[in-house]
N, C-alpha and C positions, 0 to 999 in steps of 0.2 A: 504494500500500500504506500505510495508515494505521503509528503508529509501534506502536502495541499490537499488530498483529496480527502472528502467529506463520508461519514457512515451513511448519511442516506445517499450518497452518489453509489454506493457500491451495487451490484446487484442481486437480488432478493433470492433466497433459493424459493424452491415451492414450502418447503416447512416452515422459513420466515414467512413467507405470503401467507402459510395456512393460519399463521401462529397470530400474527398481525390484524388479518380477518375475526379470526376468533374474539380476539380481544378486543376489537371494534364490535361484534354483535356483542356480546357481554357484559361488558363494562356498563354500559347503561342498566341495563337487567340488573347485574348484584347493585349497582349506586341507587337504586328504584327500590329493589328488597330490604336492603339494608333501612334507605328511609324511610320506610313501612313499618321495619321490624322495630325499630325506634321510638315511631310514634303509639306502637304497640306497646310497648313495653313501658312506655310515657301512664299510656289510659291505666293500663293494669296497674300501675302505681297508685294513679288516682282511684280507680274503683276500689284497689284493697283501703285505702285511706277511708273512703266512703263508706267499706262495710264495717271498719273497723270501729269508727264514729258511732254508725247506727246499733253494732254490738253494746257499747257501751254505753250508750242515751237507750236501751233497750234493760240491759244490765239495771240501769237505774230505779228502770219502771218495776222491773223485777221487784227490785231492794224497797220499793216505797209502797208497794199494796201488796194484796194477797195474790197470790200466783192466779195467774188467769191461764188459757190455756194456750199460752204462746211462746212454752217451752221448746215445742217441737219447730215452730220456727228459727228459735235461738237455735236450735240444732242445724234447723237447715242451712243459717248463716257459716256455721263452723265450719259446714262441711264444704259450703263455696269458698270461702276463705283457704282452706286446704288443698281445694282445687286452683283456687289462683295460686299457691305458692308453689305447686305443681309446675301449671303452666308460667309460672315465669321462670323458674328454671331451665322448662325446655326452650322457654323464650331466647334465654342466656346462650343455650348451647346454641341453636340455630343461628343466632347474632356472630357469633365467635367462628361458627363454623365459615359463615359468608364473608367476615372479617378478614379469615385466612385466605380464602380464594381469591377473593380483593386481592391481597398482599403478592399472591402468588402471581394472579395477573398482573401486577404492576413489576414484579421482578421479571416474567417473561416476556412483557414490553419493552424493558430497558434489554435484555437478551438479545432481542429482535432488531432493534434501534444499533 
């Protein structure tokens, strides 16, 4: 390689070209998931914040009369709660997972380049 000539002057093999392609169709795709998975995992903050709230303004009611029959809703709260800490975990993973792929494509870009 002469010292003048430039990386993108050089010529592309077909696995640069494939490689190149790729990460042009993708790259929007995971930057699209990722910002999804974000906003996602934004609300699930909020709702658990929300059920946590209403556990405890519920909690209250408990504490101040006589038990009515809305135990089995406090149950049901529990168990959405349990389930959102579920799903934000696999939120977690899924994030992490599309983080790496990100990372990968953008080292197979500079590869390519």
């Amino acid at each position: 390689m002469e010292p003048n000539e430039r990386l993108d002057d050089m010529p592309l093999t077909d696995k640069d070209k494939f490689s190149k392609g790729l990460m042009t169709l993708l790259t929007p795709v995971i930057e699209e998931m990722d910002s999804r998975i974000v906003a996602v995992k934004a609300s699930q903050l909020e709702l658990n914040k929300e059920i946590e709230r209403l556990l405890a303004e519920l909690q209250l009611f408990v504490d101040a009369t006589e038990q009515p029959s809305i135990q089995p809703s406090i149950q049901k709260l529990i168990s959405a709660t349990k389930k959102l800490a579920t799903t934000n975990v696999t939120l977690k993973t899924v994030h992490d997972r599309v983080e790496k792929m990100y990372a990968q494509l953008g080292k197979s870009k500079e590869t390519a380049t």
